[in-house]
C-alpha positions as CSV (number, residue, x, y, z in Angstrom):
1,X,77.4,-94.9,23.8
2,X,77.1,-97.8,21.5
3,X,75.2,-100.9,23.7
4,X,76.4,-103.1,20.6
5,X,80.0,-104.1,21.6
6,X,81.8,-107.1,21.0
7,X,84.5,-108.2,23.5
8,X,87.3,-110.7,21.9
9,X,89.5,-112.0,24.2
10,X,92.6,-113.7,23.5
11,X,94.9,-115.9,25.3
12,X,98.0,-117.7,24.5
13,X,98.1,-121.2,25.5
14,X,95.0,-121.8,27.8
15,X,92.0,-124.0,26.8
16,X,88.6,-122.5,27.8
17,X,87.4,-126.0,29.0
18,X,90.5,-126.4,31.1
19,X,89.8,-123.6,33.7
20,X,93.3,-122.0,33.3
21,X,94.1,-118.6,33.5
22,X,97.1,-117.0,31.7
23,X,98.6,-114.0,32.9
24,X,99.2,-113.2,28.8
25,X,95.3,-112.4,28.3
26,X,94.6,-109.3,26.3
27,X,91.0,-108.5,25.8
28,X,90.0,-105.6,22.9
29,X,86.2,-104.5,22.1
30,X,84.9,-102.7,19.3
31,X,82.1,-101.2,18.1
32,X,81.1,-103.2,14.6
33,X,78.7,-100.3,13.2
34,X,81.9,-97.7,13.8
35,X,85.0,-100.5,13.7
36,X,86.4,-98.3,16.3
37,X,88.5,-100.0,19.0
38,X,88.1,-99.3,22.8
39,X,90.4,-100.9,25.7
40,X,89.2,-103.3,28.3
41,X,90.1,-100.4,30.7
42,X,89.0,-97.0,29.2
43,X,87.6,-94.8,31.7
44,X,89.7,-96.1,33.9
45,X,93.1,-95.2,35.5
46,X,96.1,-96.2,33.5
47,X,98.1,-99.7,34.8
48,X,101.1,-97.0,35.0
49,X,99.4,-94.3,37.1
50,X,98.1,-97.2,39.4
51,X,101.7,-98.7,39.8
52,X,102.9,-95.4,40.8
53,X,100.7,-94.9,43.0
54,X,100.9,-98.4,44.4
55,X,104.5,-98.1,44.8
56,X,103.9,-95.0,46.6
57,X,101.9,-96.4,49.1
58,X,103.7,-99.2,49.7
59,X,106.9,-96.7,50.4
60,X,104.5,-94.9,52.7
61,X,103.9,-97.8,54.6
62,X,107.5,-99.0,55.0
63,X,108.6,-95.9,56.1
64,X,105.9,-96.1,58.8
65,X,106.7,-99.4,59.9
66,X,110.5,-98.7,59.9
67,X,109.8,-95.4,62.0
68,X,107.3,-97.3,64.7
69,X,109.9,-100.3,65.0
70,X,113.0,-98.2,65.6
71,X,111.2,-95.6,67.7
72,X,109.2,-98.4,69.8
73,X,111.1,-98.1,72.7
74,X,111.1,-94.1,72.7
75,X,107.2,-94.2,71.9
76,X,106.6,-96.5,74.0
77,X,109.5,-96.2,77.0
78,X,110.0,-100.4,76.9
79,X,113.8,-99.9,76.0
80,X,114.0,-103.8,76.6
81,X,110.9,-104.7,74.6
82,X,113.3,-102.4,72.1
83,X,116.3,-104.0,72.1
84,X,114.3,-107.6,72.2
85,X,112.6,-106.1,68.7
86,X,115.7,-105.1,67.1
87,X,117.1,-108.7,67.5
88,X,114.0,-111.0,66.8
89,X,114.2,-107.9,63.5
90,X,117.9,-109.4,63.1
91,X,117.3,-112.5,63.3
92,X,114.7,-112.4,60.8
93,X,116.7,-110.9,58.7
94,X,119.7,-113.5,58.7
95,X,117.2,-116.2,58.4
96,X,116.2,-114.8,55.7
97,X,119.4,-114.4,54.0
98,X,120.5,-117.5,54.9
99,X,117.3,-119.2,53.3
100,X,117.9,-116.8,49.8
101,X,120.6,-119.1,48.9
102,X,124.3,-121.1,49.4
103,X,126.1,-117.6,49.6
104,X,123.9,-116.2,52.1
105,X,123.9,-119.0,54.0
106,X,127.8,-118.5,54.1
107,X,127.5,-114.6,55.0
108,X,125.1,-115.3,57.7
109,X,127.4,-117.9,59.6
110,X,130.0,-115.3,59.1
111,X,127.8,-112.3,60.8
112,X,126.8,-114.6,63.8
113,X,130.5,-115.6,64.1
114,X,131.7,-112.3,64.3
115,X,129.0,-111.2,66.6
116,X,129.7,-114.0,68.9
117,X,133.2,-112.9,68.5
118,X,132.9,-109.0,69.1
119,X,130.2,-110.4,72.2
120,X,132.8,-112.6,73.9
121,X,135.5,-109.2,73.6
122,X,132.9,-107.5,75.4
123,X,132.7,-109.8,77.8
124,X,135.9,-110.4,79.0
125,X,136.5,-106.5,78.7
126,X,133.8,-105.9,81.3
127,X,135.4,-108.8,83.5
128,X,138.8,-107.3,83.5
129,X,137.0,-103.7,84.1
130,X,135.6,-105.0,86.9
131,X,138.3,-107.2,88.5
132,X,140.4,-103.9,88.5
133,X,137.7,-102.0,90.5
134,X,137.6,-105.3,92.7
135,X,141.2,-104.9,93.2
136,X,141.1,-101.1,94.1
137,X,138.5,-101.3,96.4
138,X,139.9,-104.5,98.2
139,X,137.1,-106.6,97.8
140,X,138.2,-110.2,96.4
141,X,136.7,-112.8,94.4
142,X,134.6,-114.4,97.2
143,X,134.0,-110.7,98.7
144,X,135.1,-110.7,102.0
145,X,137.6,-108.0,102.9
């Protein structure tokens, strides 16, 4: 290997001086006894390969965490440390959308008005359930017989 290299780098609008760093670098280097030109990365793996890989991971990992925060309660057996997980998870999650923009500000007073909604049906559901067992066991309101 040739020790006599020379490295040119070029940037597109940053001054040397200034201490600014441009994402648009390119550096090349070439041997001048050969004229040959070498990459700033040969040897190395390719930016592809390592975004592939990257990307793998990072599917690996969300998979993981998906799997440990909806199987908590089953791993674990804190069903109610569960549930309490899925909605801090929900709430995140409508937080975030309603952060993202107007729109999804919109959509996620639309989901917490239809949950509070569909919450309030299931309460008065379970009221009328249980005011008919009330009813057919005798006991009233107050619970004296």
């Amino acid at each position: 290997m040739n020790d006599n290299i020379l490295r040119v780098r070029i940037t597109k609008g940053a001054s040397e001086g200034g201490n600014q760093v441009n994402a648009n670098a390119s550096e090349v280097s070439f041997a001048p006894s050969g004229g040959e030109f070498a990459k700033a990365n040969e040897g190395k793996i390719s930016d592809i390969r390592t975004g592939a890989i990257n990307a793998g991971l990072i599917g690996l990992g969300k998979q993981a965490l998906s799997y440990g925060l909806s199987n908590y309660g089953d791993l674990t057996g804190d069903h109610i440390g569960q549930t309490r997980l899925n909605e801090g998870l929900e709430v995140a999650g409508l937080v975030g959308m309603a952060l993202s923009s107007p729109v999804g500000a919109i959509a996620a007073l639309g989901s917490v008005g239809i949950k509070a909604a569909n919450r309030y049906i299931d309460v008065k559901k379970s009221e009328i359930a249980s005011e008919a067992l009330r009813q057919r066991v005798g006991l009233s309101r107050s619970g004296s017989r």
